[in-house]
C-alpha positions as CSV (number, residue, x, y, z in Angstrom):
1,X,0.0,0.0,0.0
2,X,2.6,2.4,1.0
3,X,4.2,1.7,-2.4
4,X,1.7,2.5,-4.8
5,X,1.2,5.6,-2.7
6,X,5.1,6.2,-3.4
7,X,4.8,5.6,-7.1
8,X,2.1,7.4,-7.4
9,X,3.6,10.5,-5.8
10,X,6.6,10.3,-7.7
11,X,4.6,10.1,-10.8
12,X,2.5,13.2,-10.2
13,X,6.6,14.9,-9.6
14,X,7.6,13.6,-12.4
15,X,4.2,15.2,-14.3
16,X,5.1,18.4,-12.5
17,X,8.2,18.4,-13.9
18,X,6.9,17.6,-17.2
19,X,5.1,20.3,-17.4
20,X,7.0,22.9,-16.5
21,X,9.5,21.8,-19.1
22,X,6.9,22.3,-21.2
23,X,5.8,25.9,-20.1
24,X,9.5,26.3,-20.2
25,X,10.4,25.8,-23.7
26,X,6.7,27.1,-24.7
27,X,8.3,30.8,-23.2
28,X,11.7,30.5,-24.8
29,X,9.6,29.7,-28.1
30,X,7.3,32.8,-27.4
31,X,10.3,35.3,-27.0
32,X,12.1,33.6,-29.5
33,X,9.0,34.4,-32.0
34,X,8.6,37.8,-30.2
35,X,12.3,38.6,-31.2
36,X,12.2,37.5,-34.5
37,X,9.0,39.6,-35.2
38,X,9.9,42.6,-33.0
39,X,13.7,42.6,-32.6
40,X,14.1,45.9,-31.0
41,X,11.9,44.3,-28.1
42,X,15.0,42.9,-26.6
43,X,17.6,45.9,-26.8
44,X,20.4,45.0,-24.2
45,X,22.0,42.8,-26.3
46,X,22.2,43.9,-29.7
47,X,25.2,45.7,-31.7
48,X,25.5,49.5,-30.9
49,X,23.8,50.8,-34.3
50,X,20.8,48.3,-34.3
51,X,19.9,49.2,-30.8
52,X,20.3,53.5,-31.6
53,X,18.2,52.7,-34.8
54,X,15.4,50.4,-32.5
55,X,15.4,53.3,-29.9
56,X,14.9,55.7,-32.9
57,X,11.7,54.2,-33.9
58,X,10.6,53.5,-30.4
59,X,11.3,57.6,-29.3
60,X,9.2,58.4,-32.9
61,X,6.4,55.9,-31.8
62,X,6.1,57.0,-28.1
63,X,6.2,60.8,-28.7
64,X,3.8,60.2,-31.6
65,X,1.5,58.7,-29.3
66,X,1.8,60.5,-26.1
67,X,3.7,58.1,-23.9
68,X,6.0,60.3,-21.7
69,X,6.9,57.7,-19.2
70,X,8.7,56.2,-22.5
71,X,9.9,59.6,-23.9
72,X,11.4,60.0,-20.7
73,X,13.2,56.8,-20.0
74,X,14.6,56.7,-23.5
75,X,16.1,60.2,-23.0
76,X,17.5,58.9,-19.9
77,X,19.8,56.8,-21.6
78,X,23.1,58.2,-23.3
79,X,22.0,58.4,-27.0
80,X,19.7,61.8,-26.2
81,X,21.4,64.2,-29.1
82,X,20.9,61.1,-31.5
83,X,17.4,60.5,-30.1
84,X,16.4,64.1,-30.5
85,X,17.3,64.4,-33.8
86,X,16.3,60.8,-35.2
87,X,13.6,61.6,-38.2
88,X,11.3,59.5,-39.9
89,X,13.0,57.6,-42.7
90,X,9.7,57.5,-45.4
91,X,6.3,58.6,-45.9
92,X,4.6,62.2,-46.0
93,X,6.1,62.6,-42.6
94,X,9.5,62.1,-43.9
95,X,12.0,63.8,-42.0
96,X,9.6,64.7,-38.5
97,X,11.6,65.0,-35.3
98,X,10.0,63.3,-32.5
99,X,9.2,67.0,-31.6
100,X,7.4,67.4,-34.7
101,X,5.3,64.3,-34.2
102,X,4.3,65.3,-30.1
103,X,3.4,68.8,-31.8
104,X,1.4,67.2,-34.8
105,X,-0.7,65.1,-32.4
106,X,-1.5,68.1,-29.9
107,X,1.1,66.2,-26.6
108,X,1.8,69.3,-24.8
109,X,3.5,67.6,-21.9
110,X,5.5,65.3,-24.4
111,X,6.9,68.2,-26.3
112,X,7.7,70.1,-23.2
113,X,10.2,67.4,-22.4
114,X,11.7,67.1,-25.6
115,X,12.2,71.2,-25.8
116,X,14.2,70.5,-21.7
117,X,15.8,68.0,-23.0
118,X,17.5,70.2,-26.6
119,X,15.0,69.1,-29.6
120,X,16.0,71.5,-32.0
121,X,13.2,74.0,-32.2
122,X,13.8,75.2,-35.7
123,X,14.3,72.0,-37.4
124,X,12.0,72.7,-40.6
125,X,10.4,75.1,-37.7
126,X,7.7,76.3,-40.5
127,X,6.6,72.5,-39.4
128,X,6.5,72.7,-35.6
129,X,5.4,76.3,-34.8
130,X,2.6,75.3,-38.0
131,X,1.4,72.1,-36.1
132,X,1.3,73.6,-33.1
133,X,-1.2,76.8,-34.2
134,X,-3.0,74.1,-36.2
135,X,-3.9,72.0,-33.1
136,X,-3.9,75.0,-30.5
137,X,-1.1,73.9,-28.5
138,X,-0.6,77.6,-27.0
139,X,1.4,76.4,-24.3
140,X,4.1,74.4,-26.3
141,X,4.1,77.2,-29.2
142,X,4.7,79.8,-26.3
143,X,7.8,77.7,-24.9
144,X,8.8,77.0,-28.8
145,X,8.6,80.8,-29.8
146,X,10.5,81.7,-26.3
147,X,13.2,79.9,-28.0
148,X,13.0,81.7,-31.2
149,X,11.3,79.4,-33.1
150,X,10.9,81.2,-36.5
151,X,6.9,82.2,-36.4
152,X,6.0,84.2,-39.8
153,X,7.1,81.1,-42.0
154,X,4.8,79.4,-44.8
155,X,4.0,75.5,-45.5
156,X,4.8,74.4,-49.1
157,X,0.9,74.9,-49.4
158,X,1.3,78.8,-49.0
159,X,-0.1,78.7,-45.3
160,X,1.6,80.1,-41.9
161,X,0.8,79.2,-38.6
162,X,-1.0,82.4,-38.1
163,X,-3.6,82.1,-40.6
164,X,-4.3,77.8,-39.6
165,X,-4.9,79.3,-36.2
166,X,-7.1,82.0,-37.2
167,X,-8.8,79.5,-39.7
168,X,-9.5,76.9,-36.8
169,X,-10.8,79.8,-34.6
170,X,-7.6,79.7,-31.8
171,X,-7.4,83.6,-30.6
172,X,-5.3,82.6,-28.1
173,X,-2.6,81.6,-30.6
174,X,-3.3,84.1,-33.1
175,X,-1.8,86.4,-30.1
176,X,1.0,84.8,-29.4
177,X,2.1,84.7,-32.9
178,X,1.3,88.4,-33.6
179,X,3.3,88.8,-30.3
180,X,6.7,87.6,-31.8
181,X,5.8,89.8,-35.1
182,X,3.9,87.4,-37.2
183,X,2.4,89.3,-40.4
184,X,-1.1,89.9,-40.1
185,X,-2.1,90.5,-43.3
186,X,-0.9,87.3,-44.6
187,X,-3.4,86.0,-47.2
188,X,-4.5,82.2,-48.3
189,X,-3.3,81.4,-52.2
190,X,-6.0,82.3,-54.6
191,X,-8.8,83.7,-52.3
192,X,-6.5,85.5,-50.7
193,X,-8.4,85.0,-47.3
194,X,-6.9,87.1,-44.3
195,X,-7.2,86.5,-40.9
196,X,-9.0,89.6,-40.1
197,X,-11.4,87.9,-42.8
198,X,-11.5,84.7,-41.0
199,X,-12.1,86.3,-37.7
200,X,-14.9,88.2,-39.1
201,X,-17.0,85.3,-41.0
202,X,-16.2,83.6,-37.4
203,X,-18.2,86.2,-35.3
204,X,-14.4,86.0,-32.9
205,X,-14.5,89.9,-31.5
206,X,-11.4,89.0,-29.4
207,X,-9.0,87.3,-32.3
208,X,-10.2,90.9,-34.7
209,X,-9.3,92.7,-31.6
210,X,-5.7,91.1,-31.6
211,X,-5.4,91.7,-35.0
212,X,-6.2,95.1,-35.2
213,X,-4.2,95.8,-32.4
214,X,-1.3,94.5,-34.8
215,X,-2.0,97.0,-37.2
216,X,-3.6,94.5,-39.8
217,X,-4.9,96.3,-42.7
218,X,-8.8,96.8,-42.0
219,X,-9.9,97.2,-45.4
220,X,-7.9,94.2,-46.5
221,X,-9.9,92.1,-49.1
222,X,-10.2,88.8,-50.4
223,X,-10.1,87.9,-54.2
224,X,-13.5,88.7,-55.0
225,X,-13.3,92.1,-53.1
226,X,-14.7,91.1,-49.9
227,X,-14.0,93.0,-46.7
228,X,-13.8,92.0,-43.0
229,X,-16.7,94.5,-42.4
230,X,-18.8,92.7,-45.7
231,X,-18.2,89.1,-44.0
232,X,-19.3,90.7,-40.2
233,X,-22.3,92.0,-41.9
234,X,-23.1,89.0,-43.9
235,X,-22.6,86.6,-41.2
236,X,-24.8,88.5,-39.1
237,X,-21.9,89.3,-36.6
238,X,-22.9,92.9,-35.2
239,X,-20.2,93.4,-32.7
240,X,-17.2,92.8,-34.8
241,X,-19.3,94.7,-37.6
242,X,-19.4,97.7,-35.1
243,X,-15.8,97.1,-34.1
244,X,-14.6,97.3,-37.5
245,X,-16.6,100.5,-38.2
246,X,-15.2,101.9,-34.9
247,X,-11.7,101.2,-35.9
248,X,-12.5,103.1,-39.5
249,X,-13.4,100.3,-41.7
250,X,-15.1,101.9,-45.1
251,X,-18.5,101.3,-45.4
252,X,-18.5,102.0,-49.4
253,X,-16.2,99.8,-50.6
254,X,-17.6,97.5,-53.0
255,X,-16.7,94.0,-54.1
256,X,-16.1,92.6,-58.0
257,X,-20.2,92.5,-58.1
258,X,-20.3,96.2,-56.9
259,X,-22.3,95.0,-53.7
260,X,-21.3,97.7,-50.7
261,X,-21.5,96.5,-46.7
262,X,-25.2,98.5,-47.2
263,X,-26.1,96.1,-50.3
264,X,-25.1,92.9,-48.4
265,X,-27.8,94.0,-45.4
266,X,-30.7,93.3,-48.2
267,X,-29.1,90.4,-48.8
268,X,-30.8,87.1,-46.4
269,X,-28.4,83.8,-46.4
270,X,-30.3,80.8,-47.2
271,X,-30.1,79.6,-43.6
272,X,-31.4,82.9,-42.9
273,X,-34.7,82.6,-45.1
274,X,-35.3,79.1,-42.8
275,X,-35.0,81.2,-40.0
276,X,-38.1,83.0,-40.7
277,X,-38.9,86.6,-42.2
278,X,-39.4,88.5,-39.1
279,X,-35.7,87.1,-37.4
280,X,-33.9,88.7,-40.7
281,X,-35.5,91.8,-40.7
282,X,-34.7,92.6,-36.9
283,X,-30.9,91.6,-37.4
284,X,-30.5,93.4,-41.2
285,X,-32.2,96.2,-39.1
286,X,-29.6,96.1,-36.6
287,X,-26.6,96.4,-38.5
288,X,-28.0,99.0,-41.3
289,X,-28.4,101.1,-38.1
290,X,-24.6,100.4,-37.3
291,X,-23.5,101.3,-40.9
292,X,-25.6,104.5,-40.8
293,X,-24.0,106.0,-38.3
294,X,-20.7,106.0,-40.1
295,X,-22.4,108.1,-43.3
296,X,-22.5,105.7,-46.1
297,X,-23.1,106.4,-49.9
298,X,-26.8,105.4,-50.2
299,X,-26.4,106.1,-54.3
300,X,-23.9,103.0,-54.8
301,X,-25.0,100.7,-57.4
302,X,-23.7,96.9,-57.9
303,X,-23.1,96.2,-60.9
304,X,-26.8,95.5,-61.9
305,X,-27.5,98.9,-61.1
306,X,-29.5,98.7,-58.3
307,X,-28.6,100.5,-54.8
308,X,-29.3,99.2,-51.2
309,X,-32.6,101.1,-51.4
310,X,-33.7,99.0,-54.3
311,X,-32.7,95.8,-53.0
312,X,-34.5,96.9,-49.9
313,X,-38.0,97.3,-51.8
314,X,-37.8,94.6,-53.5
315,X,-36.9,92.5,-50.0
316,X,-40.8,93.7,-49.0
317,X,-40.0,95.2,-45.9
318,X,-41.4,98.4,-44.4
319,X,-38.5,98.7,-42.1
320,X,-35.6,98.2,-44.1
321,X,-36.9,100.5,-46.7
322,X,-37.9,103.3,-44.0
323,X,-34.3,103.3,-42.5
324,X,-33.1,104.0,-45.7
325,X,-35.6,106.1,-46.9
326,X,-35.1,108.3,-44.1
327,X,-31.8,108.7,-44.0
328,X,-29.9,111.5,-45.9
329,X,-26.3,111.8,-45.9
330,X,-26.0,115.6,-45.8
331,X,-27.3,115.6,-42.2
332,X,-24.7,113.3,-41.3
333,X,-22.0,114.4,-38.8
């Protein structure tokens, strides 16, 4: 009895064994796999280039995706310079820093580190301070900037960081860049959009405000003519409309189709017509009143020959029509 209960005991051992031979050799096959697949998994023991060119790819992954606990441990080792300035070797993003890649997907903090640590601000700078005005990374840009990070630069498209903030509605960055002398009357290719323009179709008092401030050019116009104080008005925006006029926008300038800020308040947008009659009429009211004060030329004709007073009558409304009909230009002060 005793001896089957030995046998069997030394059986279930010997199983134990067996099967931890087995998990054994089941590891080594896993990180044998895992090495051939990934090789620059297992770093420590690899030649000197193939372990710089795995941490290369590892510091362009991490930064890309945000990992500073990574960012940080690979700068911690002694290949930082090479590290830093390690670029990616193909694709549209050929030639992107690590820095470049933290600014392109917004990482603040990661892009921080890499600026302490020496990433070269002004490698294809048009790139990093562009990135970061694109994705409204204010603090970064501010740190970037602080280190002279070139700020009035254009993309191969023809855009600068100051108009892709402006465009994507960031006032915060639009000031910073004006603060370290950006132009501001830097214009898109072809429409030749401003971003006192873009300000102005986006309602964003604060960002015109920041812009004036820097001397843009008020009566700066698009291709087709079209002024800051035009796109206020059309876009039903009455405060920057009244800023501009403040500031000395002219209220007669007319675009290619002879339309003056006065013409374009007869004018509904088709979102406006959905909004009902009576909404328009109060807001067209509104800023007529605005442009008033500032003595426009009632007897401007687009290029049909009709005047804002003509447009008005045949809009149907009392009001519009009695604001203008009332208003004559010789008793204006």
């Amino acid at each position: 009895m005793e001896g089957n209960i030995m046998v069997r005991g030394v059986a279930r051992c010997w199983l134990c064994v067996g099967v931890l031979v087995l998990m054994t050799v089941a590891v080594s096959q896993a990180e044998t796999k895992q090495k051939a697949t990934n090789p620059c998994k297992y770093t420590k023991h690899l030649p000197t280039k193939k372990r710089k060119l795995c941490h290369g790819l590892e510091m362009l992954r991490a930064a890309s995706t945000g990992e500073k606990k990574i960012v940080q441990e690979l700068l911690n080792q002694t290949e930082t310079t090479y590290l830093l300035a390690y670029t990616e070797r193909e694709g549209w993003r050929r030639g992107f820093t690590a820095l470049l890649l933290a600014a392109e997907n917004n990482h603040t903090e990661v892009a921080k580190l890499l600026v302490d640590y020496g990433s070269d601000v002004n490698h294809t700078s048009s790139a990093i301070v562009y990135l970061m005005a694109e994705n409204g990374a204010l603090d970064t840009l501010k740190l970037v900037l602080n280190l002279s990070a070139v700020a009035d630069v254009k993309t191969s498209f023809g855009l600068s960081p100051l108009l892709i903030g402006a465009w994507n509605g960031y006032s915060g960055v639009v000031k910073a860049l004006l603060g370290v002398g950006a132009n501001p009357d830097v214009k898109t290719p072809l429409t030749l959009y401003s971003p006192l323009y873009m300000a102005a179709k986006a309602g964003d008092k604060t960002m015109a405000n920041y812009l004036l401030s820097a001397r843009a050019d008020i009566n700066v116009v698009t291709s087709w003519g079209v002024t800051a104080l035009m796109t206020a008005i059309v876009w039903g925006h009455e405060e920057v409309a009244k800023l501009l006029l403040d500031k000395g926008a002219d209220p007669n300038l007319a675009e290619k189709d002879g339309m003056t800020p006065l013409h374009y308040c007869m004018v509904p947008r088709e979102d406006e017509v959905e909004a009902g009659q009576k909404a328009i009429i109060k807001k067209k009211a509104e800023l007529i009143r605005l442009l008033l004060e500032k003595c426009p030329d009632p007897t401007i004709t687009d290029v049909t020959g009709k005047t804002a007073l003509d447009l008005a009558k045949m809009s149907n409304s009392t009001e519009l029509q009695t604001l203008l009909e009332g208003y004559n230009r010789s008793n204006c002060n």
